[in-house]
N, C-alpha and C positions, 0 to 999 in steps of 0.2 A: 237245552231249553229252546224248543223250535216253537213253540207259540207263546210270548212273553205274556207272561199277564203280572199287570202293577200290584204291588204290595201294600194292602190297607198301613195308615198308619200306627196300627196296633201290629200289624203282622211284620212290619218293618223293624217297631223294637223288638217285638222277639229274638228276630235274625239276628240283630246287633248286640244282644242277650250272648244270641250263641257264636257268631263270629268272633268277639271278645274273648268269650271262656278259652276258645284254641284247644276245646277237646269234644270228643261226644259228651251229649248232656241227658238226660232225663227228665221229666215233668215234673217230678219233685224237685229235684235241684232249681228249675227253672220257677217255679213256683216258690222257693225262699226268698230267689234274689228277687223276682216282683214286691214280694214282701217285706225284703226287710232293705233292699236298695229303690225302691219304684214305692213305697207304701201301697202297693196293691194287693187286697187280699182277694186273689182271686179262687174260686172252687175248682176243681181238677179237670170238672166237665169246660171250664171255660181254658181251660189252658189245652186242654186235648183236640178239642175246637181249632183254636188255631195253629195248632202241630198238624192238623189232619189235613188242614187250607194249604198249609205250606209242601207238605208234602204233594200234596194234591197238584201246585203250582208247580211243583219240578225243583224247590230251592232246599229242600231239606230231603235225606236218607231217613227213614224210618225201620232201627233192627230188632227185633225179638232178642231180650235177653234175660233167661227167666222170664221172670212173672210182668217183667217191665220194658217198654220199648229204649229203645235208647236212638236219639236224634243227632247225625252227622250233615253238616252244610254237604249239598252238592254242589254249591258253583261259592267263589269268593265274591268279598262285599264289591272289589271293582270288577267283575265280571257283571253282575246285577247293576251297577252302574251304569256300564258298555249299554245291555240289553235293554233299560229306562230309555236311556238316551238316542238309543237309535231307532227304539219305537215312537219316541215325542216327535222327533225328528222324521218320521214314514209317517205318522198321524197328519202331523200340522204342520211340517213345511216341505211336502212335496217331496221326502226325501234330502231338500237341499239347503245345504248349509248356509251359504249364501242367504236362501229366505228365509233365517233362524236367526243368522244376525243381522239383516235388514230389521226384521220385527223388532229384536233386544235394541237397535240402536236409533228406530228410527226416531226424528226430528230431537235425537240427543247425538250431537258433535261427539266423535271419540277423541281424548287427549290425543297429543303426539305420542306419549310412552305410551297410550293402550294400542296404537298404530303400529310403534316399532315394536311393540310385545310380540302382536297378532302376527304380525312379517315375518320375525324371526324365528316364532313356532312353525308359521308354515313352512320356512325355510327348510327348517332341521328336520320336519315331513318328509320333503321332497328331497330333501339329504337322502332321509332310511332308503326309501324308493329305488335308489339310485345303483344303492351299493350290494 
């Protein structure tokens, strides 16, 4: 995924539709479980709709088999996460961490544990780094 583009939150549960199931899926299949776990009755055109978006984003494989596609995740849910997070992060703070959690924190004191949390992750960071 070399140009991240964000996931409506309809196109979001689909993903998580199919990151759950842990196998390739189909439009039908995926169209029950809106139905009968989401009470969404959606039409086929609306569900191919957003296979099409998804694919089109680079997050989902779309294979001919038969008469029916069948949809495989290309990236996992924390890889989509990584690629969220370090676009918000290149969008709105400059790339820098630092002014990502200046904004989250500012004129709110962080405890002492959210201090020694923050410390010790970066610690075990610059651990990996290291070795």
């Amino acid at each position: 995924m070399t140009n991240f583009q964000k996931l409506s939150e309809t196109e979001m549960e689909v993903m998580q539709i199919i990151w759950e199931s842990g196998h390739p899926i189909t439009s039908g299949e995926l169209l029950d479980i809106f139905a009968r776990n989401k009470g969404k009755e959606w039409k086929g055109q609306t569900i191919a709709t957003f296979l099409a978006r998804l694919v089109e984003k680079g997050v989902l494989i779309s294979t001919k088999q038969g008469r029916a596609n069948i949809y495989t995740p290309r990236i996992s849910p924390e890889e989509y996460k990584r690629q969220e997070a370090k676009s918000v992060l290149e969008t709105l703070y400059e790339g820098s961490v630092k002014n990502f959690l200046t904004t989250l924190y500012d004129g709110k004191r962080l405890t002492k544990d959210e201090m020694d949390e923050l410390r010790r992750w970066f610690a075990e960071k610059a651990g990996e780094g290291n070795g």
